[in-house]
C-alpha positions as CSV (number, residue, x, y, z in Angstrom):
1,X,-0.4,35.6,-35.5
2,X,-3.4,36.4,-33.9
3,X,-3.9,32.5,-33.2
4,X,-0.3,32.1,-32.0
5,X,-1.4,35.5,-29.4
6,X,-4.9,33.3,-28.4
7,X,-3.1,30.3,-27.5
8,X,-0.4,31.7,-25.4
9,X,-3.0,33.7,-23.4
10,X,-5.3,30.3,-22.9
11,X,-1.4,28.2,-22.1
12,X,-0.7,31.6,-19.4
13,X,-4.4,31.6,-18.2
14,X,-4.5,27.7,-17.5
15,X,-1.7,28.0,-15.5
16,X,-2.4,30.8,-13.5
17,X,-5.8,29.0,-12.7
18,X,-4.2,25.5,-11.7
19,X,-1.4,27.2,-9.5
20,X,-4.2,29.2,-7.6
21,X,-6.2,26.0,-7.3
22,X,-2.6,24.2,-5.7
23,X,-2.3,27.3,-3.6
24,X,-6.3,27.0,-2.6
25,X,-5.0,23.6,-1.2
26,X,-2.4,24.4,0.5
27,X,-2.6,23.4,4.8
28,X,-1.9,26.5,6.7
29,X,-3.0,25.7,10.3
30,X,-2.8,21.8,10.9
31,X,-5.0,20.9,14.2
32,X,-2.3,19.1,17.0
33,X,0.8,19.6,15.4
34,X,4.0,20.5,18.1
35,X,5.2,23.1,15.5
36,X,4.8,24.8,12.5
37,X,7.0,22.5,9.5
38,X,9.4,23.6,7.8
39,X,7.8,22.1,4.2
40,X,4.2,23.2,2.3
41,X,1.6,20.5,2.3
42,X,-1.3,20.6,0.5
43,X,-4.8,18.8,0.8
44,X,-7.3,18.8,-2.0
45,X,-9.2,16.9,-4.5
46,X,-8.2,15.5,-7.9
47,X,-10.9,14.9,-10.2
48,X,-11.0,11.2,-11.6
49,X,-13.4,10.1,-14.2
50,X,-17.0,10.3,-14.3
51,X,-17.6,12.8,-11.5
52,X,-15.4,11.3,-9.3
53,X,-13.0,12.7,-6.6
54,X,-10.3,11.8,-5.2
55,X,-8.4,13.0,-2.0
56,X,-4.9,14.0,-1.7
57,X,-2.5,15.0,0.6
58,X,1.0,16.1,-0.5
59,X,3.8,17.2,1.3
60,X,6.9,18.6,-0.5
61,X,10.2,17.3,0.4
62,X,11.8,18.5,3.5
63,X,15.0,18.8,1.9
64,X,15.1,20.2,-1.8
65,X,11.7,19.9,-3.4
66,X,12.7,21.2,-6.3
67,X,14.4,18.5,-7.2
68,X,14.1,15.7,-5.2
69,X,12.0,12.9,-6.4
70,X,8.0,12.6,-6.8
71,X,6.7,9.5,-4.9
72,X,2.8,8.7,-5.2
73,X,1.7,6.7,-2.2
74,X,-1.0,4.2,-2.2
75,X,-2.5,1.5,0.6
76,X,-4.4,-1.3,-0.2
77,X,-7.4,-3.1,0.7
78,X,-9.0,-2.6,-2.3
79,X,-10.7,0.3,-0.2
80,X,-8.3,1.6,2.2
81,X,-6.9,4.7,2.8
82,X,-3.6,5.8,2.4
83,X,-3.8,8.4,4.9
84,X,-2.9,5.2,7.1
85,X,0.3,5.4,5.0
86,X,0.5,9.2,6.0
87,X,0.1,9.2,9.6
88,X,0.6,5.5,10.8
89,X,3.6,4.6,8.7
90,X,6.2,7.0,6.7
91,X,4.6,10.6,6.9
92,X,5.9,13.7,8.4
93,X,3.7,13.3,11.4
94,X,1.7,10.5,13.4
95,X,-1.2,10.8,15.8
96,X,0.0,10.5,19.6
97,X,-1.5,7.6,20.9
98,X,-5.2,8.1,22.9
99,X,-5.4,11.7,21.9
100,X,-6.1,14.0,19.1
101,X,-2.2,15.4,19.0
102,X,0.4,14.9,15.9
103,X,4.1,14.3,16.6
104,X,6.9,14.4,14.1
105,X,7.8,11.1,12.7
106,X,12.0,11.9,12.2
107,X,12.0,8.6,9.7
108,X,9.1,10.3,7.4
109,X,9.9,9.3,3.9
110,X,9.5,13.3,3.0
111,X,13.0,14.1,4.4
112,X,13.9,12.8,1.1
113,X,11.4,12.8,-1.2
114,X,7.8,14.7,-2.5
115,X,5.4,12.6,-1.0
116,X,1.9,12.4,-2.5
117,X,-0.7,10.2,-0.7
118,X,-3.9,9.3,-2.4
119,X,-7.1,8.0,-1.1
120,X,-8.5,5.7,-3.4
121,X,-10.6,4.5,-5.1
122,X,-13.3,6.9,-5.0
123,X,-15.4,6.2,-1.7
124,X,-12.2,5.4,0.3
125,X,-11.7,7.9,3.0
126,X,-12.7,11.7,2.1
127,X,-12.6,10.6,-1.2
128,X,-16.2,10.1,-3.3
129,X,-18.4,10.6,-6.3
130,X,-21.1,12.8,-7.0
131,X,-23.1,9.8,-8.0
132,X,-22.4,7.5,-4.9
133,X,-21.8,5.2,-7.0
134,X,-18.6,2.8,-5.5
135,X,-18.8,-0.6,-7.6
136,X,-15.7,-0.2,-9.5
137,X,-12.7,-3.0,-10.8
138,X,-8.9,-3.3,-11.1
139,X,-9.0,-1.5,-14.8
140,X,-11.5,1.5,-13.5
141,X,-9.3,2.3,-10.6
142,X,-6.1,2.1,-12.5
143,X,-7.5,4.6,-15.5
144,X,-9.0,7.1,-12.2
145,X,-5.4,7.1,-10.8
146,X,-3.8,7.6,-13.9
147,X,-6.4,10.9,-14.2
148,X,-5.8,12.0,-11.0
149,X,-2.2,12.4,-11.0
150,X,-2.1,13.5,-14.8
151,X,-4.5,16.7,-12.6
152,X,-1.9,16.6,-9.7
153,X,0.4,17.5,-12.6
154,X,-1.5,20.4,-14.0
155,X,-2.2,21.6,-10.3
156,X,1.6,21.2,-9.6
157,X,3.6,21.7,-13.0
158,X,6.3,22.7,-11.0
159,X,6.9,18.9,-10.4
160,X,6.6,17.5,-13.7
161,X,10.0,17.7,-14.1
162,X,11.2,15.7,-11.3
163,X,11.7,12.0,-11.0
164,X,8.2,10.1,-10.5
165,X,7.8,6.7,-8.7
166,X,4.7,4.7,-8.1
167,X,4.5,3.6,-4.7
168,X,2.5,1.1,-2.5
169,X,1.6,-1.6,-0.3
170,X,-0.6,-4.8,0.3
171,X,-3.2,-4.7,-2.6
172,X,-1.0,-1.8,-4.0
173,X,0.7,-5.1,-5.1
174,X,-2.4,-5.1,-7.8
175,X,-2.5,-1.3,-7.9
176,X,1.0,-0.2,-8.6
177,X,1.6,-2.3,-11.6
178,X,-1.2,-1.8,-13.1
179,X,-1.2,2.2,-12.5
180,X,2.4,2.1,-13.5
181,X,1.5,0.4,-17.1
182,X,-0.4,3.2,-17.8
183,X,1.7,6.1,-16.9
184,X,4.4,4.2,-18.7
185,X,2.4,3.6,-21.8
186,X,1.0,7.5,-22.1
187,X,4.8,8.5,-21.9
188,X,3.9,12.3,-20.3
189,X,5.1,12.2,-16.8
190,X,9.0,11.7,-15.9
191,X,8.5,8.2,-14.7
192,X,11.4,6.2,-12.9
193,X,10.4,3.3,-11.3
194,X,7.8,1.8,-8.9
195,X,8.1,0.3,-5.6
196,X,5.4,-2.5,-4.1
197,X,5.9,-3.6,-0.4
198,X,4.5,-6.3,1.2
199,X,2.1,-6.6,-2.1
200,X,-0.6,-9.2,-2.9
201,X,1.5,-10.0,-6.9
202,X,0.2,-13.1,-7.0
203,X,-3.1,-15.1,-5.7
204,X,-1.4,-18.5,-6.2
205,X,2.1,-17.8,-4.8
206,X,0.5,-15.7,-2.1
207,X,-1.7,-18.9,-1.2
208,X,0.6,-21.6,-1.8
209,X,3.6,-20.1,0.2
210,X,1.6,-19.1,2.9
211,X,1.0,-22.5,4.2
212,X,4.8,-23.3,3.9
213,X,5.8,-20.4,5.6
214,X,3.0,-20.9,8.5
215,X,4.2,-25.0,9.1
216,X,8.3,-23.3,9.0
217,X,7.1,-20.8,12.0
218,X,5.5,-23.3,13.7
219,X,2.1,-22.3,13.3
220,X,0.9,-25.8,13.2
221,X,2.6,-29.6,13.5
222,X,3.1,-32.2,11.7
223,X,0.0,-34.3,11.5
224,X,-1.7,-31.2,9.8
225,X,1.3,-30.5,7.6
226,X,1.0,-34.1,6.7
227,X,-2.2,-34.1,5.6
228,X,-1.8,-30.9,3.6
229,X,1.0,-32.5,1.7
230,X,-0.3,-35.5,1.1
231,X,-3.7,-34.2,-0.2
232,X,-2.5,-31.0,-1.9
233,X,1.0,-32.0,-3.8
234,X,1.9,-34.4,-6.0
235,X,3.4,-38.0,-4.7
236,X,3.2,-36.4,-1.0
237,X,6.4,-34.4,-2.0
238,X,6.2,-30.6,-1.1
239,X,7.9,-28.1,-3.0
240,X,6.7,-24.8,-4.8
241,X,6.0,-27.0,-7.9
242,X,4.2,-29.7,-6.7
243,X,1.8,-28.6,-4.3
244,X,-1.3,-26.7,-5.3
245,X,-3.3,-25.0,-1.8
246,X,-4.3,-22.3,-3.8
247,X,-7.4,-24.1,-6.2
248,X,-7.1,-27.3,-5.0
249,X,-10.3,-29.9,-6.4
250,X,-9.1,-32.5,-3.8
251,X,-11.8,-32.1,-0.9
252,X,-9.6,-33.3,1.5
253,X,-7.1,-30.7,0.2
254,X,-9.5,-28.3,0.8
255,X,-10.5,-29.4,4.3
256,X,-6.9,-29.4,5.5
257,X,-6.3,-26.0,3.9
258,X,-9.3,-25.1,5.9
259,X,-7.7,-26.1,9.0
260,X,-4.6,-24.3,8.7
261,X,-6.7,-21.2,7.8
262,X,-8.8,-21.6,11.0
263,X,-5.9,-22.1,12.8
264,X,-4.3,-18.5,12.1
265,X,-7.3,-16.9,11.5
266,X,-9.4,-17.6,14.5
267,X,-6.3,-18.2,17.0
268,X,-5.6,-14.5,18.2
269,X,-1.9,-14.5,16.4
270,X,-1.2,-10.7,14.8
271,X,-1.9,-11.8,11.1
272,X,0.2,-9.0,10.1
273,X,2.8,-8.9,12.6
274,X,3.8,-13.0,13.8
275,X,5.9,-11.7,16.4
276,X,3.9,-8.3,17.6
277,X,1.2,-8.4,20.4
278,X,-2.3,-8.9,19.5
279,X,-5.1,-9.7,22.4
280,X,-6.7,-10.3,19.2
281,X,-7.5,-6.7,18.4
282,X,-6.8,-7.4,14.7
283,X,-9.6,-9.5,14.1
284,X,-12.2,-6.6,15.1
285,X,-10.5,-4.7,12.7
286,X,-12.2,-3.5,9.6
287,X,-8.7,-3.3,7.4
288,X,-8.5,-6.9,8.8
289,X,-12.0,-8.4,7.4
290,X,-11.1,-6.3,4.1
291,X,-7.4,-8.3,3.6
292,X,-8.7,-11.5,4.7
293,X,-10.9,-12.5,2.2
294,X,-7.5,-12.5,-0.2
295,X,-6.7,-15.3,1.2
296,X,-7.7,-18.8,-0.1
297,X,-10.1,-17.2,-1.9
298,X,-10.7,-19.9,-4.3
299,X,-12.3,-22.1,-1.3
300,X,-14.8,-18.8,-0.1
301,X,-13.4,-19.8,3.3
302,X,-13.1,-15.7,4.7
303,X,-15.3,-14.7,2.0
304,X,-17.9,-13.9,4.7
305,X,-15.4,-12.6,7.6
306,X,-17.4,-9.8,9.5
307,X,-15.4,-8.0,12.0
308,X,-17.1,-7.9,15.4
309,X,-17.2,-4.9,17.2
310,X,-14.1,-4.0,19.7
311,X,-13.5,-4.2,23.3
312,X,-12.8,-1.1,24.6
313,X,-10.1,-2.2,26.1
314,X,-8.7,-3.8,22.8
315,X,-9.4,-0.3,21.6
316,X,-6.4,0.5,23.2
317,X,-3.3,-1.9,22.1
318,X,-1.0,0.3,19.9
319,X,0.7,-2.5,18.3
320,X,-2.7,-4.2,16.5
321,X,-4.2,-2.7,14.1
322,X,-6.3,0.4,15.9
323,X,-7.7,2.9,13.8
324,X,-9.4,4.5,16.4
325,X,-6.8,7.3,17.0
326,X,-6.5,8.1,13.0
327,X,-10.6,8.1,13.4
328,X,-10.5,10.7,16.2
329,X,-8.5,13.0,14.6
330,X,-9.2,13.0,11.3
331,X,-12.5,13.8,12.3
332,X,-12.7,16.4,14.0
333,X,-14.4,19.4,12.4
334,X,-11.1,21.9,12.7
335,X,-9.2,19.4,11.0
336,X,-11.7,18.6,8.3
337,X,-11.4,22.3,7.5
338,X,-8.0,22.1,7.5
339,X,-7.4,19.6,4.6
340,X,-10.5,21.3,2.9
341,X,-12.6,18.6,3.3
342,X,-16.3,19.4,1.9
343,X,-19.3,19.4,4.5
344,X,-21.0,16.6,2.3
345,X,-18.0,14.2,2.5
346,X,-18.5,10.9,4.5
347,X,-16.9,10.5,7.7
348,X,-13.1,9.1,7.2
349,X,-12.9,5.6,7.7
350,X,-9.8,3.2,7.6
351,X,-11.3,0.6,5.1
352,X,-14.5,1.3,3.2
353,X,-17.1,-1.4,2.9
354,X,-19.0,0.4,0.0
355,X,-15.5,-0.1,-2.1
356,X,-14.7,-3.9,-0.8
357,X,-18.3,-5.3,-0.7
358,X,-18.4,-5.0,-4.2
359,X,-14.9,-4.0,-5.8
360,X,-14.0,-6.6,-8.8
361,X,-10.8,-8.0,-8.7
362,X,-9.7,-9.0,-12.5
363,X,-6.1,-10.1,-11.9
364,X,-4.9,-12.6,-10.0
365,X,-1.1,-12.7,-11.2
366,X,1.1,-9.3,-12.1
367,X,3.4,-11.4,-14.6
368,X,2.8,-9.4,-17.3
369,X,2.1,-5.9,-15.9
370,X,6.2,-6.8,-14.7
371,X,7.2,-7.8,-18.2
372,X,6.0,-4.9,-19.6
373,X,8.3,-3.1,-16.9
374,X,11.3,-4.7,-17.1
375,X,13.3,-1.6,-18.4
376,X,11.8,0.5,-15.8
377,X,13.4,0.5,-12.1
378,X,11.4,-1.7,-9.8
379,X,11.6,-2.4,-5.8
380,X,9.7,-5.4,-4.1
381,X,10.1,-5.2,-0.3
382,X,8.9,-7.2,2.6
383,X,8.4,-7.3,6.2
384,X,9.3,-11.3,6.9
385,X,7.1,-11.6,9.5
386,X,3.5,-10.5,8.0
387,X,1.3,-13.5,6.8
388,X,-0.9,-11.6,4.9
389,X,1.2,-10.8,1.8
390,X,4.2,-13.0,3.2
391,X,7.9,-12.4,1.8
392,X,8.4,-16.2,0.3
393,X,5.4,-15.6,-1.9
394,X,6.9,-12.6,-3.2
395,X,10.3,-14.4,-3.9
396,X,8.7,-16.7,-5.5
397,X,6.4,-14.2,-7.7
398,X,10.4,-12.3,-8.4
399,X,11.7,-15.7,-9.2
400,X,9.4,-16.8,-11.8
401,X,10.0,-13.5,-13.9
402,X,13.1,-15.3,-14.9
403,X,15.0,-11.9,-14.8
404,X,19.0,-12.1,-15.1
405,X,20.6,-12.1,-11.1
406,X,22.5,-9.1,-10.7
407,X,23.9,-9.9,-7.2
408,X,22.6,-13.4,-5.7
409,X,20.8,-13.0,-2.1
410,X,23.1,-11.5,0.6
411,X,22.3,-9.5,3.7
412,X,22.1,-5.6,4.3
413,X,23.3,-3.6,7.8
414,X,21.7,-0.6,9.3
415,X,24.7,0.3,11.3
416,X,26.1,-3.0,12.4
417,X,23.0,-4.3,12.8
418,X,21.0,-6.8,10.0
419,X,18.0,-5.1,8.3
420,X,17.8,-7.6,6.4
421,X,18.0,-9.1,2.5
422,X,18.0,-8.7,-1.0
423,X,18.7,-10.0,-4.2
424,X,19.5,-7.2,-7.2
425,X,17.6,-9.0,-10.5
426,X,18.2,-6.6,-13.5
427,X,16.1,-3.6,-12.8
428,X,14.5,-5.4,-10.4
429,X,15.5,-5.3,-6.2
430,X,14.1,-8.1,-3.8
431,X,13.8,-6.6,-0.6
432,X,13.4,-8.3,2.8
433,X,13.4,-5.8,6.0
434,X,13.6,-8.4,9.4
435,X,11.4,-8.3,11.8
436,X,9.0,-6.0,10.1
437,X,5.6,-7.1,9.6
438,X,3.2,-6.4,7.2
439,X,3.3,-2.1,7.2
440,X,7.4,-1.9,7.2
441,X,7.5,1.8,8.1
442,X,5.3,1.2,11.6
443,X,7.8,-1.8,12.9
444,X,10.9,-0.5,10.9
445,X,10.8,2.9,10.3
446,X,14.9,3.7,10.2
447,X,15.1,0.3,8.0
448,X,12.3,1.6,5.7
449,X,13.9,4.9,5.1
450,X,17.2,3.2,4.7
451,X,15.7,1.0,1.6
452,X,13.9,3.5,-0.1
453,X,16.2,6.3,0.0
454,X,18.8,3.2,-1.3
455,X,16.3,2.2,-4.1
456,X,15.9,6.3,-5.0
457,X,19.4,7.4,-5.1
458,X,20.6,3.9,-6.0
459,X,23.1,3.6,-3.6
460,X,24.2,0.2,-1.9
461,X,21.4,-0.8,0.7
């Protein structure tokens, strides 16, 4: 009895102390914002493994938190932030162009959902470890993650109970799957589903559909296009199974593969946006020299990409990549406080080169992390404009999973309007959003609401 009486105190104790640690967190006075919201946030630290730390911001649903679903939030890289998620995408609030102000973003994902955005791996943004020590892998980040939510979970019991989805973009193409094999295989979190968008899934298919969709958009003619075909696929025919850009032995395979590269690479074009403005502001961009060297990696050809320090004046073109305003205000001392940010913490940055100089990538292909998955709920969405992770490489990752077709490829409306495409594979929903480039929410923020409060609540998109 007196056992029974022991452990019941230690269970009542334990969650006294994790609910005052989630009310430590909480943000009560947020630097710039027009008003005061009508949800909690919080801002904190989850503790990883091996003394290491990682940064979250949460912000409960503005609707009915109780029992809306969970969504964790990650950007790529490896060694971005997701705060970019937060306040350049799908959060409640962005930063007002050229100053340090926040304005409400009406298309934030929390109007129907918990949103929880985590910066990691450790050393990414305000996250770090006591050690300094940043080298870390695809396995290493995936077990941290799972840690760190299993501790947002004992901060926030409260949520346990409500539906939980893995969410994330570019490399959280790598990161989702992988982070959602876990949770699945522990089987102590209400998992539902995961959602990747615009993610790196596959090396090859990324690679080899890239050059197909840059000679379709008219990125380069048809002596170039000739030479790629007739160097890189077999009897000069192109098609997905004959032509190989991705690890290609042929030199002159290589060399024309090199050309196209250059051509899109060095040329001023928005690599994440076709159709967007540039002035070439992208390629002084540090998320830009981080994503790059994903591509044709097999050839070394970005490998050593250095991003050049901007113009001022390219400082200044909203529709690049420019995290100079996200840099300005997160900051500032006040706001630093705010989100309870320690003195010792580095400066927040948009990339980290301590994570991507020396991150190890072990997967090129997330065949199997899928498989494994295949009676969990999964979304794959795409901006069809962004040549980073480009939609046909995507389709073609889908495709090859060999999953039974639901409802073959037809178009969706926003309004009377096209947003754009999908294909419903058992458990499995191929997503295009037109016109959206390689961050959907940024370009297409009532689109990007539309499809993942469709996926959530499964209703028709």
């Amino acid at each position: 009895m007196k056992l029974v009486i022991l452990f019941l105190l230690f269970a009542f104790c334990s969650a006294r102390f994790y609910k005052f640690q989630a009310n430590e967190d909480e943000i009560v006075d947020l630097p710039g914002l027009p008003s005061k919201p009508s949800f909690k946030q919080y801002s904190g630290y989850l503790n990883a493994t091996n003394n290491r730390h990682l940064h979250y911001w949460f912000v409960e649903s503005a609707k009915d938190p109780a029992n809306d679903p969970l969504l964790l939030w990650m950007n790529g890289g490896p060694g971005c932030s997701s705060l970019e998620g937060f306040l350049g995408e799908h959060g409640p609030f962005h930063v007002v162009p050229g100053t340090k102000k926040l304005y409400n973003n009406d298309f934030s994902w929390n109007t129907i959902a918990n949103v929880l955005y985590l910066e990691a791996p450790a050393g990414v943004g305000f996250s770090y470890s006591d050690d300094k020590d940043y080298k870390t892998d695809d396995d290493k980040v995936s077990l941290d993650n799972y840690v760190a939510v299993q501790n947002f979970f004992k901060k926030f019991p409260q949520f346990k109970k409500n539906d939980f989805y893995v969410t994330g973009e570019s490399y959280g193409g790598i990161y989702v799957p992988t982070l959602t094999v876990r949770i699945f295989n522990g089987q102590d979190i209400n998992l539902k589903g995961f959602a990747v968008g615009n993610g790196l899934s596959s090396y090859p298919q990324n690679d080899n559909s890239l050059i197909f969709f840059l000679y379709h958009h008219g990125l380069f003619g048809k002596t170039l296009w000739d030479a790629l075909t007739s160097h890189c696929c077999v009897g000069g025919m192109p098609s997905q199974s004959t032509c190989n850009f991705h690890n290609n032995v042929d030199k002159k395979c290589q060399s024309a593969v090199a050309q196209a590269n250059n051509i899109i690479f060095s040329s001023g074009v928005n690599p994440y946006d076709l159709y967007d403005v540039c002035n070439n502001s992208a390629m002084y961009s540090t998320r830009f020299e981080t994503e790059i060297k994903h591509l044709f990696k097999s050839y070394k050809l970005n490998q050593n990409f250095k991003a050049k320090p901007a113009p001022q004046n390219l400082r200044e073109d909203p529709p690049c990549v420019n995290d100079a305003d996200l840099d300005n205000y997160l900051n500032q001392a006040s706001v630093r406080k705010a989100l309870h940010i320690p003195a010792q913490v580095q400066s927040w940055t948009i990339c980290s080169g301590d994570v991507s100089s020396t991150y190890k990538t072990l997967y090129d292909n997330m065949t199997a992390q899928y498989n494994t998955l295949k009676n969990l709920r999964g979304l794959v969405y795409n901006g069809d404009v962004d040549m980073m992770c480009n939609f046909l490489g995507d389709q073609w990752f889908v495709d090859g999973l060999n999953r039974k077709v639901v409802d073959d490829y037809t178009y969706w409306k926003l309004g009377s309007q096209v947003g754009g495409f999908v294909k419903h594979y058992e458990n499995l929903d191929l997503v295009t959003i037109r016109g959206a480039g390689h961050m959907v929410p940024t370009n297409k923020p009532k689109e990007a609401l539309k499809m993942i409060s469709s996926f959530l609540y499964q209703k028709p998109y």
